[in-house]
C-alpha positions as CSV (number, residue, x, y, z in Angstrom):
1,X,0.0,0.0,0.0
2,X,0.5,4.2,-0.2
3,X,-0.5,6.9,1.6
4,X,-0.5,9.8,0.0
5,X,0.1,12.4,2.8
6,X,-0.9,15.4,1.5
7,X,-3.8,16.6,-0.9
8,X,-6.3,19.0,-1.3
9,X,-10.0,17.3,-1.6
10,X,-11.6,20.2,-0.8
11,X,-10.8,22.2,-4.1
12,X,-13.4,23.3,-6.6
13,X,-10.9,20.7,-9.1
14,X,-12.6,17.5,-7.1
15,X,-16.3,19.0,-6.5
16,X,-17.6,16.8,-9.7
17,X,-16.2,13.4,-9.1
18,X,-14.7,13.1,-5.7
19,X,-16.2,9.7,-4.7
20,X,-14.3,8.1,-8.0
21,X,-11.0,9.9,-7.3
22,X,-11.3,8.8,-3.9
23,X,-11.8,5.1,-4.9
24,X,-9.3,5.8,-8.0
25,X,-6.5,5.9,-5.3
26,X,-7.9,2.6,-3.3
27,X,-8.0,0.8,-6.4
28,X,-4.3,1.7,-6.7
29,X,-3.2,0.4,-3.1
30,X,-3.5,3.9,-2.0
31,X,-5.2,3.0,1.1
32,X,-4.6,6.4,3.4
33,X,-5.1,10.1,2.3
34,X,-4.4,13.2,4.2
35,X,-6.5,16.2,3.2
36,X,-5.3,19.5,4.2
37,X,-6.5,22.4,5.7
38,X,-5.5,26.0,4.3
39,X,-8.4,28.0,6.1
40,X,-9.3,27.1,9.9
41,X,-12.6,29.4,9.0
42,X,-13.3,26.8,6.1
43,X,-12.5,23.4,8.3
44,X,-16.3,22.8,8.5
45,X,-15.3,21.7,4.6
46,X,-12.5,19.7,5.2
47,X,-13.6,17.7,8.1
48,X,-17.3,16.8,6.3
49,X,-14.7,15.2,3.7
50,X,-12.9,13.4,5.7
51,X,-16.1,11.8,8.1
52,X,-17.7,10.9,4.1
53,X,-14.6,8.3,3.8
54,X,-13.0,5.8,5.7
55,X,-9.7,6.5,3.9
56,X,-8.8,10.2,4.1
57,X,-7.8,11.9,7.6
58,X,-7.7,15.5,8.0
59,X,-5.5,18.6,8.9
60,X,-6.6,21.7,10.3
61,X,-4.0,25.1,9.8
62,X,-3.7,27.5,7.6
63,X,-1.7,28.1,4.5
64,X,1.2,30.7,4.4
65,X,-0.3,32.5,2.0
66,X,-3.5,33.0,4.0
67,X,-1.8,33.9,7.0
68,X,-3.1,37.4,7.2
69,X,-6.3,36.7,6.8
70,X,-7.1,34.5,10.1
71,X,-3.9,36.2,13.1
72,X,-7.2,35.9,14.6
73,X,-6.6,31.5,15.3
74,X,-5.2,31.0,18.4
75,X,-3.1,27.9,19.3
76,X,-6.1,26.9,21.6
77,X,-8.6,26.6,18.6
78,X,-6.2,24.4,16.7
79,X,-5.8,22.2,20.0
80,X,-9.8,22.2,20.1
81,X,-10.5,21.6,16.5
82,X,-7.8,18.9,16.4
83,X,-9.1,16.8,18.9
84,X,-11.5,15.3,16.7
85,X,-10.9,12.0,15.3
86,X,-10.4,12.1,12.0
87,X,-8.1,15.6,12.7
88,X,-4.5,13.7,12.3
89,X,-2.2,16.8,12.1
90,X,-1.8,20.9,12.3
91,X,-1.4,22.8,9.6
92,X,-0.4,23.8,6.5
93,X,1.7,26.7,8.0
94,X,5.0,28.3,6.9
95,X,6.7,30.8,4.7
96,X,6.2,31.3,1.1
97,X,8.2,34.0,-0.4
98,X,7.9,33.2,-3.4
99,X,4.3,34.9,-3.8
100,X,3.1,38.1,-2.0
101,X,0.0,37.3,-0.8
102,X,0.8,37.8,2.6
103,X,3.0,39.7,4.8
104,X,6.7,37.8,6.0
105,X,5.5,39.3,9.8
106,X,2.4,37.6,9.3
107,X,3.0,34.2,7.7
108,X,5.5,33.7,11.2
109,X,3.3,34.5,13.6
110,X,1.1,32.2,12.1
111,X,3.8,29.6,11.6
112,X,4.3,29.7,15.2
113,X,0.7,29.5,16.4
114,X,0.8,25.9,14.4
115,X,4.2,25.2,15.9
116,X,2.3,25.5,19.6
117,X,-0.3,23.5,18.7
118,X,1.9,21.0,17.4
119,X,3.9,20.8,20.4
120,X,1.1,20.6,22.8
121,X,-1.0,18.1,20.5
122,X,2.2,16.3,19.4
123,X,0.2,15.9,15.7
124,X,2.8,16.7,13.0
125,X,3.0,20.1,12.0
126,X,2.9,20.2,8.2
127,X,5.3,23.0,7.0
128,X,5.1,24.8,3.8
129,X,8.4,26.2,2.4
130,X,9.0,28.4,-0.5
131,X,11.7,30.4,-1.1
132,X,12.4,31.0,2.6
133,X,15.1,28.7,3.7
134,X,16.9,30.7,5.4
135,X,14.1,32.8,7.7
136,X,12.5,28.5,7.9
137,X,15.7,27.2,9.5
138,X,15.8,30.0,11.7
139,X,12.3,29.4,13.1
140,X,12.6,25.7,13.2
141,X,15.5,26.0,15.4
142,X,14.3,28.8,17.2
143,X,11.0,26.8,18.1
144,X,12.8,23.6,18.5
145,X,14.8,25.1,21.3
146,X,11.5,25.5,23.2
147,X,10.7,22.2,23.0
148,X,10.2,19.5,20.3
149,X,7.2,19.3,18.1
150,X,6.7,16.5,15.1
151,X,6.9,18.1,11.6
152,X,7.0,17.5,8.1
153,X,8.6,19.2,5.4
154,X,5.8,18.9,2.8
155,X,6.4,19.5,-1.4
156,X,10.2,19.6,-0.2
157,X,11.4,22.1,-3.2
158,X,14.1,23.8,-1.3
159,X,17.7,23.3,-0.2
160,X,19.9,21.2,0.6
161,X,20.5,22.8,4.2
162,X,16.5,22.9,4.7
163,X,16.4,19.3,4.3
164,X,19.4,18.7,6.8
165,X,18.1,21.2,9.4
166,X,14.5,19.3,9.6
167,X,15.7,15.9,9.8
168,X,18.5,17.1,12.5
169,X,15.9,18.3,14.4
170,X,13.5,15.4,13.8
171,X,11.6,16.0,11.0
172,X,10.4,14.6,8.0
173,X,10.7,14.9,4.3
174,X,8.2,14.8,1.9
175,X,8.7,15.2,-1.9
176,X,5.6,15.6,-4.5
177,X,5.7,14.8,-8.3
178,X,8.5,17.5,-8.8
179,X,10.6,14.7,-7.8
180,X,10.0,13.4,-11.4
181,X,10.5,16.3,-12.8
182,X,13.8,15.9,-15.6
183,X,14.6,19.7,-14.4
184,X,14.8,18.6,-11.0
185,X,17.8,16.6,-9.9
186,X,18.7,18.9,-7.1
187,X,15.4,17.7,-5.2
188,X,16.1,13.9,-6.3
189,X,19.9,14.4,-4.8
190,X,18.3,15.8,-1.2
191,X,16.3,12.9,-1.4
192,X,19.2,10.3,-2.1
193,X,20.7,11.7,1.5
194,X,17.4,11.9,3.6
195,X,17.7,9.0,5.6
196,X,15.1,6.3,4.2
197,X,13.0,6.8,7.8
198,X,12.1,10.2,7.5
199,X,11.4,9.9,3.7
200,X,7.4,10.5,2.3
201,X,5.4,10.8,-0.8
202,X,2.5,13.3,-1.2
203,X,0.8,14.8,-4.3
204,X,0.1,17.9,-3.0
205,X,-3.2,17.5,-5.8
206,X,-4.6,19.3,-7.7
207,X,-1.2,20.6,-8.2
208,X,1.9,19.1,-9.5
209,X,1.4,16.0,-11.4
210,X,3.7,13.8,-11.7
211,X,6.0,12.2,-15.0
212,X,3.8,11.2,-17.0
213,X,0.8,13.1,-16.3
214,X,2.9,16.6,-15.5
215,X,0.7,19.9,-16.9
216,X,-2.6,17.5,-16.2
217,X,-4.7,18.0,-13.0
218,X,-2.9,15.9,-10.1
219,X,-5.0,13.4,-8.1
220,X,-3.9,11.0,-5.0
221,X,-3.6,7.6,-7.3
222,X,-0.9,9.5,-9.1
223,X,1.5,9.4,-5.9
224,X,2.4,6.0,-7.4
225,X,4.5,7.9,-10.0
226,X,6.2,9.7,-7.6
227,X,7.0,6.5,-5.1
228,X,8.2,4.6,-8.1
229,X,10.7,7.6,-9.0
230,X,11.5,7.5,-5.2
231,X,12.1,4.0,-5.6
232,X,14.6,4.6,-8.9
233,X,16.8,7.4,-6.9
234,X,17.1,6.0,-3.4
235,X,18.2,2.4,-5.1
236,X,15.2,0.0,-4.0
237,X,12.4,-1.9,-5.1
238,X,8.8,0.2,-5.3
239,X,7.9,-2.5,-3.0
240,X,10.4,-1.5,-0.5
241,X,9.9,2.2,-1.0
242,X,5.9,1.8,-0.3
243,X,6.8,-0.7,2.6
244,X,8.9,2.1,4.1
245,X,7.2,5.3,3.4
246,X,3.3,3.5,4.8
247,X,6.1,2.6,8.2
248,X,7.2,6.3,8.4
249,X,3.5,7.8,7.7
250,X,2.1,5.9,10.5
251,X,5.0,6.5,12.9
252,X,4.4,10.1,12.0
253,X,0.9,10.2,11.4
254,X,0.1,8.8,15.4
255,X,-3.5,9.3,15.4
256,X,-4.2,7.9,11.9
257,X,-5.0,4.0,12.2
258,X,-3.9,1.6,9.9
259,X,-6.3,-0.2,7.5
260,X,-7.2,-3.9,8.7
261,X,-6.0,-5.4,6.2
262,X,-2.1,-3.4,6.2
């Protein structure tokens, strides 16, 4: 089996036909799928997908580039709203600098909000990074000096140093369908040194589709694509590299219960 670790269900993209995407990825061993939060004000949205199927989970946070728009969350909310069930991590939060939709001050206070509720919840924090390395690894130390929260470096697309910060300070490392991107052998050499425990695959869908549906509209049974690409660059079987990214989701993922039959 896969997980796919991060998606976006909740986008207009899926409104038409998300029962068959949804059993599109189960048909394709994708047996766990994390939907993501990117509004707390809109989690209403995101949980009622995730109580429709057994297979996805849920996030609650609020995206980077949103961050101005909800200083209003307080670390107690997230606490609140992730005590539900089917809520199996915080977030997304972070820093994206590569758009301007929101202002730097804003995006980390917002970031560490999450990183509180993180700590006190001990859900992984799911961390959006763009263009920010070096303001990220300041935080992330910073924060991890207060004391330790789980994390996950999602749609890893940065550097090298990013990479080696997070898992030094116990993160994890995810990697999307850029990872199969020919123009992207940087990302496939950080993945070669993240140690094979702390590796995942996501799709981060709608976006980013992997070789060989890249420029089409992603969806979670593509994260197949990307595990197999995993599988090509880290030297193993796509047996071993779904074997050990499902053991590192669900030693992550603490709340999320395996299926009965994994």
């Amino acid at each position: 089996m896969l997980v796919d670790s991060h998606c976006h269900l909740d986008f207009a993209d899926f409104e038409e036909e998300r029962d068959a995407i949804v059993q599109r990825a189960l048909d394709h061993g994708i047996k766990r799928l994390v939907t993501i939060g990117t509004r707390v004000r809109r989690f209403d949205t995101i949980l009622a997908i995730a109580e429709r199927y057994d297979s996805v989970y849920a996030s609650v946070g609020t995206h980077p580039n949103n961050a101005h728009e909800e200083l209003d969350v307080t670390a107690d909310e997230l606490i609140r709203l992730a005590e539900h069930p089917k809520v199996v991590a915080i977030g997304e939060a972070g820093l994206d600098y590569h758009y301007d939709y929101a202002p730097p001050q804003a995006q980390a206070q917002g970031l560490r909000t999450h990183i509180q509720a993180a700590r006190v919840t001990q859900l992984p924090l799911v961390i959006h990074a763009r263009n920010a390395d070096d303001d990220m690894i300041s935080i992330l130390k910073e924060e991890s000096g207060r004391g330790t929260f789980p994390f996950i470096l999602h749609c890893f697309s940065s550097g090298a140093e990013l990479a080696k910060v997070g898992v030094d300070l116990g993160g994890y490392v995810s990697f999307s369908g850029i990872l199969t991107f020919k123009n992207s052998p940087e990302i496939r050499d950080i993945a070669r040194n993240v140690p094979r425990d702390r590796l995942l695959v996501e799709t981060d869908a709608p976006y980013l589709a992997p070789v060989p549906h890249r420029g089409k509209r992603n969806e979670p049974s593509f994260v197949r694509h990307t595990a197999a690409v995993l599988a090509e660059t880290i030297g193993v079987s796509e047996e071993e590299v779904a074997h050990l990214t499902t053991e590192n989701v669900f030693r992550l993922f603490t709340k999320m219960p395996r299926p009965a039959d994994a």
